[in-house]
C-alpha positions in Angstrom: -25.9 -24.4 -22.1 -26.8 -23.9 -18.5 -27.3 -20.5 -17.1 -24.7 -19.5 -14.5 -26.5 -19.0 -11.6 -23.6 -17.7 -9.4 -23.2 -14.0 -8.2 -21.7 -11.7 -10.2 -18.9 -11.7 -7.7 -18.4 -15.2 -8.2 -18.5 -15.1 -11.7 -15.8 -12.8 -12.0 -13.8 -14.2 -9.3 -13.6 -17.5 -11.5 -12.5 -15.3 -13.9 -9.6 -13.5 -12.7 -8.2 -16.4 -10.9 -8.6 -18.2 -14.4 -7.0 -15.5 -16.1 -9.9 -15.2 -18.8 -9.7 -11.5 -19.0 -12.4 -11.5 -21.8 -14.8 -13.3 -19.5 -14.5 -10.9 -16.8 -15.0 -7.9 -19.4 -18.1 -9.9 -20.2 -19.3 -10.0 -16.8 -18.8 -6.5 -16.4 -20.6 -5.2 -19.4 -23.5 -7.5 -18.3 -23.6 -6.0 -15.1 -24.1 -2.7 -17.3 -26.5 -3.9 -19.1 -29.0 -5.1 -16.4 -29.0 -2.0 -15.5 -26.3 -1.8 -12.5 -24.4 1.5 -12.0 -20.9 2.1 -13.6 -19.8 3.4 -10.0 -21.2 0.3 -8.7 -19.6 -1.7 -11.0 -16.3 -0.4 -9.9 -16.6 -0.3 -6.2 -19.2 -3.0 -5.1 -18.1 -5.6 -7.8 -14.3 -5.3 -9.1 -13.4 -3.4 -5.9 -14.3 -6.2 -3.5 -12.9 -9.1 -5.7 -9.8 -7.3 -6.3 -9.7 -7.3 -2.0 -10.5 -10.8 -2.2 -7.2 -11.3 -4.3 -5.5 -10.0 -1.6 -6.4 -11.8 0.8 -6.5 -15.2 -0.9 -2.8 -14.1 -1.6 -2.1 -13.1 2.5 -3.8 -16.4 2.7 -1.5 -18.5 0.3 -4.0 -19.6 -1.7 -2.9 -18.2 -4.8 0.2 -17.3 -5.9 2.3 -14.0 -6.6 2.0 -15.2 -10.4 -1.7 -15.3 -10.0 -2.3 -12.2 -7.6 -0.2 -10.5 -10.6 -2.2 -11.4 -13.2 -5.6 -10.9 -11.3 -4.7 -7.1 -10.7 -3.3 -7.3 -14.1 -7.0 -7.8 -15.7 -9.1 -6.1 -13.2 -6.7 -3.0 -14.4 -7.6 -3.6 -18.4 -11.5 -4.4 -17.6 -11.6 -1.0 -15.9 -10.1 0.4 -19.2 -12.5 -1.4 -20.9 -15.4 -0.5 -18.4 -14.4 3.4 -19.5 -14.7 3.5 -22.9 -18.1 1.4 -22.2 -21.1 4.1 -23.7 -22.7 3.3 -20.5 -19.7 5.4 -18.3 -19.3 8.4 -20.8 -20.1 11.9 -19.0 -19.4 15.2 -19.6 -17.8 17.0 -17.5 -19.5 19.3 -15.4 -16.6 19.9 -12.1 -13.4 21.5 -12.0 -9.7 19.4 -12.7 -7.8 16.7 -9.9 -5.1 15.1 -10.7 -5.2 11.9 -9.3 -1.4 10.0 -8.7 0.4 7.5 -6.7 3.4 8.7 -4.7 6.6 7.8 -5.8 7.7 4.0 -5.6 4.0 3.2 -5.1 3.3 0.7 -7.7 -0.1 -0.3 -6.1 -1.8 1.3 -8.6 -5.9 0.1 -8.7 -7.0 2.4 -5.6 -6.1 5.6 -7.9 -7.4 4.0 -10.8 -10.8 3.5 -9.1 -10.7 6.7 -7.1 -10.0 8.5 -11.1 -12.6 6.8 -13.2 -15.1 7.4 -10.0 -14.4 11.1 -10.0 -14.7 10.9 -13.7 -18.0 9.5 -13.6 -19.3 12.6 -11.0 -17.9 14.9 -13.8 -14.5 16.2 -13.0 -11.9 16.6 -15.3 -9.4 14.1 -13.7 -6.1 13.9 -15.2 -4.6 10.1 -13.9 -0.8 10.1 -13.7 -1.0 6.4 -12.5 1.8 4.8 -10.5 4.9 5.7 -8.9 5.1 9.8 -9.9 8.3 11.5 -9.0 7.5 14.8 -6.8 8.9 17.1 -9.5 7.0 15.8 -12.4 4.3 15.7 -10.3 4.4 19.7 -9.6 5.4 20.1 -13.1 2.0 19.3 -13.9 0.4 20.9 -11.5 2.1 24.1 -13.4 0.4 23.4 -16.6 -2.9 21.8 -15.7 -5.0 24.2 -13.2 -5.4 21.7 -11.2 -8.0 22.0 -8.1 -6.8 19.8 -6.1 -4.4 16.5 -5.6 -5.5 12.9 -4.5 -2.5 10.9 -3.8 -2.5 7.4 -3.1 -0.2 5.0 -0.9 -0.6 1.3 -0.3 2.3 0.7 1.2 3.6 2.5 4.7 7.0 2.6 3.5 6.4 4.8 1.4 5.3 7.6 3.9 8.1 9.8 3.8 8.1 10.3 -0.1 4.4 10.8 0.3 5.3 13.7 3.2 7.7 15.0 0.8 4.7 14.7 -1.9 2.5 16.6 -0.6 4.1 19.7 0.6 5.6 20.0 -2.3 1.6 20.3 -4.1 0.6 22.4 -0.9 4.1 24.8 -1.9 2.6 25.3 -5.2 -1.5 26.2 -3.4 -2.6 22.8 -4.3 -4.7 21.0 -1.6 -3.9 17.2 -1.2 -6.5 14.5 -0.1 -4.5 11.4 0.8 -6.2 8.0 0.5 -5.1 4.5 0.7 -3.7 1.4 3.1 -0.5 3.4 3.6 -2.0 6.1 6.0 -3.6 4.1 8.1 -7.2 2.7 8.6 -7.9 6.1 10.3 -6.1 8.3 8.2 -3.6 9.1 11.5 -0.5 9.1 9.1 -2.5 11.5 6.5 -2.6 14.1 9.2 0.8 13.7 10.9 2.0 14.4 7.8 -0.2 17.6 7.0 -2.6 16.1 4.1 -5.2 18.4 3.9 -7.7 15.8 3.9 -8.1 12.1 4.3 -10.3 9.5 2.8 -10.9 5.7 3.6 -12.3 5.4 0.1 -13.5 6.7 -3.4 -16.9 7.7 -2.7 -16.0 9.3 0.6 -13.0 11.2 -1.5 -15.5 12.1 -3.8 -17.9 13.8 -1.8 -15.1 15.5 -0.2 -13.6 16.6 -3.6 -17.5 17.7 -4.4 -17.7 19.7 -0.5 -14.6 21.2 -1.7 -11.2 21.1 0.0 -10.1 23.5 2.0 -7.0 25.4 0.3 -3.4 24.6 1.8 -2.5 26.4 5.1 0.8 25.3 7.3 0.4 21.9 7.9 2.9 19.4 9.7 6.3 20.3 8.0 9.6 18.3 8.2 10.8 20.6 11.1 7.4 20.0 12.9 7.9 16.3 13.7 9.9 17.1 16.5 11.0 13.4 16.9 13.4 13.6 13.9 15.3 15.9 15.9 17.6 12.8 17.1 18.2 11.8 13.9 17.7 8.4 14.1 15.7 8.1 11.3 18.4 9.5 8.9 21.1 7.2 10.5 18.8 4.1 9.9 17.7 4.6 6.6 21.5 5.1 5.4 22.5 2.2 6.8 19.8 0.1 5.2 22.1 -1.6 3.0 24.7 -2.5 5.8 21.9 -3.3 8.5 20.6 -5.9 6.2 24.2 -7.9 5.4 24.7 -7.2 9.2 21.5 -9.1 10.4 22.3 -12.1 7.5 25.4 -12.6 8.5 24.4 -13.2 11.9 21.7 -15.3 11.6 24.0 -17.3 9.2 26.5 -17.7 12.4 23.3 -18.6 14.3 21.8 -21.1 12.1 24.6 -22.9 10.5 21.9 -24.4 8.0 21.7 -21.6 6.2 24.6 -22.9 4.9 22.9 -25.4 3.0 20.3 -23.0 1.4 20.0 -22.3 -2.3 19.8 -19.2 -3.9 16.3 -18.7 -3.9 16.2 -19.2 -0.4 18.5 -16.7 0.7 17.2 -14.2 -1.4 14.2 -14.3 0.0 15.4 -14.0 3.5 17.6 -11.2 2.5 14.0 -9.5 1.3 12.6 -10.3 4.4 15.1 -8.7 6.3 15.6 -5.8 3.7 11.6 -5.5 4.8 12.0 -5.5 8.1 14.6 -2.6 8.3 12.4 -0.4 5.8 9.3 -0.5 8.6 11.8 0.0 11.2 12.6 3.6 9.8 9.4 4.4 8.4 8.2 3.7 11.8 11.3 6.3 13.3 10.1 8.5 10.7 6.1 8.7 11.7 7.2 7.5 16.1 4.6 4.9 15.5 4.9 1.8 17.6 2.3 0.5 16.3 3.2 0.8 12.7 6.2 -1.5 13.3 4.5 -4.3 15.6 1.5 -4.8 13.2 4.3 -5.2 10.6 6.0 -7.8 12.3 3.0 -10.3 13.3 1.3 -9.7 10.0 4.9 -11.1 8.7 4.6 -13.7 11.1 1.0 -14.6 10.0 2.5 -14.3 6.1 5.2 -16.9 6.8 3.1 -19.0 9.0 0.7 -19.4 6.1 3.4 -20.8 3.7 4.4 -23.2 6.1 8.1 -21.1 6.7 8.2 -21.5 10.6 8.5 -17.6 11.9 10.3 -18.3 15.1 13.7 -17.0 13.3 11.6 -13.6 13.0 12.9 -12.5 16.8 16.8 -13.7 16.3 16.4 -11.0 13.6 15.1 -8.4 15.7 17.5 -9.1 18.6 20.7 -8.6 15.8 19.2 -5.4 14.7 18.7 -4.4 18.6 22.5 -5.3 19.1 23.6 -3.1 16.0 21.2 -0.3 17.5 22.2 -0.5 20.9 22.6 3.2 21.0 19.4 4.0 19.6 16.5 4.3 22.3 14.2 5.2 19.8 15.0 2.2 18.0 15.5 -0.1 21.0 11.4 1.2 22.2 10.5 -0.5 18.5 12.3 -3.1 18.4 11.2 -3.8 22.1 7.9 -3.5 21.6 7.7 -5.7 18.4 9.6 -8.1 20.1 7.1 -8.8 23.0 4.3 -8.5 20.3 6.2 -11.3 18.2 6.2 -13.7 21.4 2.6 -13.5 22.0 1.8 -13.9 18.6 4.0 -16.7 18.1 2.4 -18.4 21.3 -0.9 -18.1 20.4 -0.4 -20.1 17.2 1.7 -22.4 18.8 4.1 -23.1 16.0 7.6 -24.6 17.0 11.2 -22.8 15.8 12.4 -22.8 12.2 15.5 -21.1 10.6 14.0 -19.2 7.5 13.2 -15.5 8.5 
């Protein structure tokens, strides 16, 4: 048999794309074996193809399906990779709890960030994905713990997370926030009072290892000022009716709608359904910038599946109409309608009728 000569990163790429979990295990032990650290293994080898999914899914080069089952195995090969003699230390640290915030499902970042911190010797105790605030504290009651990293992918989810952490802070637990969610600079981690940010494991471990700095008043609800108008509130309880608002609309507008099947109107309703939920997460954080990026990475999503994205700014201009009376709202939806036009220009596709 011929010796694979690829990278190590190839190799396993092949793997998880060809869902042959027990090759990529395979690759990962050898890795091990020739000597290559287990925090290495983690972060410079499954790490960077489990990125690499992503993309290649942004991309539409593989398919939900496959993006699912990729994550799927890179989550059982870390199992694996823990239970490996190679990874077993004794713990030396104190205890973190490691968790996601509730409705976060994106669960390998914590998973990473848990066996890295296990590896350095702390006690970590990994509540995985999607942890309810109150269970959360409740074991924060029982465990001792030191400290709290919590873990958001997905900007959405910010408010929860705000809610998140001062509830740990309530109970003299510091929070280090990490993850896509709070922005490449960490701007959301400290608008909402995290008492410390990290853009990734190691950094969060040496952090953890400095020690962080017990919970003092941080931003509370009362302190974003901008939720004052309530606009926030008023859009996220009208989610639901937003959303059959702007479909009904864009049905009058594009009478082949008519003709779509199930599937497709689903999916528009999703889109749409999207598109309101970064509209008030954006209220909620009075980030312009949250909700433009939003829109043209939608646009370049749709774009790369061939689902013209012109329909993207009728959609916009029916949620402006319902928000009329909003000038928060209006800014946004402003703002990410000039973005959208640019964007849309610059790739020079021509109109569809499929948000």
């Amino acid at each position: 048999m011929t010796a694979d000569t690829r990278t190590p990163h190839e190799q396993l790429w092949t793997a998880v794309t060809d869902r042959d979990e027990h090759r990529a295990a395979a690759i990962v032990f050898a890795a091990l074996d020739e000597g290559i650290g287990a925090e290495d293994v983690l972060l410079d080898l499954i790490a960077p193809v489990q990125r690499r999914v992503g993309t290649e899914w942004a991309a539409n080069r593989l398919s939900v399906a496959q993006e699912h089952a990729a994550s799927a195995i890179a989550e059982r090969v870390i199992a694996a990779l823990a239970h490996h003699p190679a990874t077993r230390t004794t713990p030396t640290r104190g205890r973190i709890t490691v968790a996601c915030v509730d409705q976060e499902w994106h669960v390998l970042p914590a998973r990473l960030l848990a066996e890295v911190l296990t590896l350095r010797g702390w006690q970590v105790s990994f509540l995985g994905a999607q942890v309810p605030s109150p269970h959360l504290i409740e074991h924060l009651h029982s465990s001792g713990a030191d400290a709290v990293a919590l873990s958001s992918s997905i900007a959405t989810r910010l408010p929860t997370a705000h809610a998140a952490i001062s509830a740990c802070q309530a109970v003299g637990v510091p929070v280090l926030a990490g993850g896509a969610a709070f922005g490449p600079d960490g701007r959301y981690a400290r608008l909402l009072g995290a008492n410390a940010w990290a853009p990734d494991a190691r950094d969060a471990a040496r952090q953890l290892a400095d020690g962080i700095p017990k919970p003092s008043p941080g931003a509370r609800f009362e302190d974003l000022h901008h939720l004052a108008d309530q606009e926030y509130t008023l859009v996220a309880r009208s989610h639901g009716q937003l959303v059959k608002q702007v479909l009904t609309r864009l049905e009058e507008r594009f009478p082949a709608m008519a003709r779509y099947s199930g599937q497709q109107r689903e999916r528009t309703a999703e889109d749409i359904a999207h598109i309101v939920e970064f509209l008030s997460v954006a209220l909620y954080t009075d980030d312009d910038d949250l909700f433009t990026n939003f829109m043209t990475w939608t646009a370049g999503i749709l774009t790369a599946r061939d689902v013209p994205a012109r329909s993207l700014r009728p959609a916009l201009d029916i949620l402006a109409g319902e928000l009329k009376d909003f000038p928060r709202s209006t800014r946004l939806l402003d703002g990410a309608r000039l973005a959208l036009d640019d964007a849309l220009a610059t790739t020079g596709r021509h109109p569809g009728a499929h948000v």
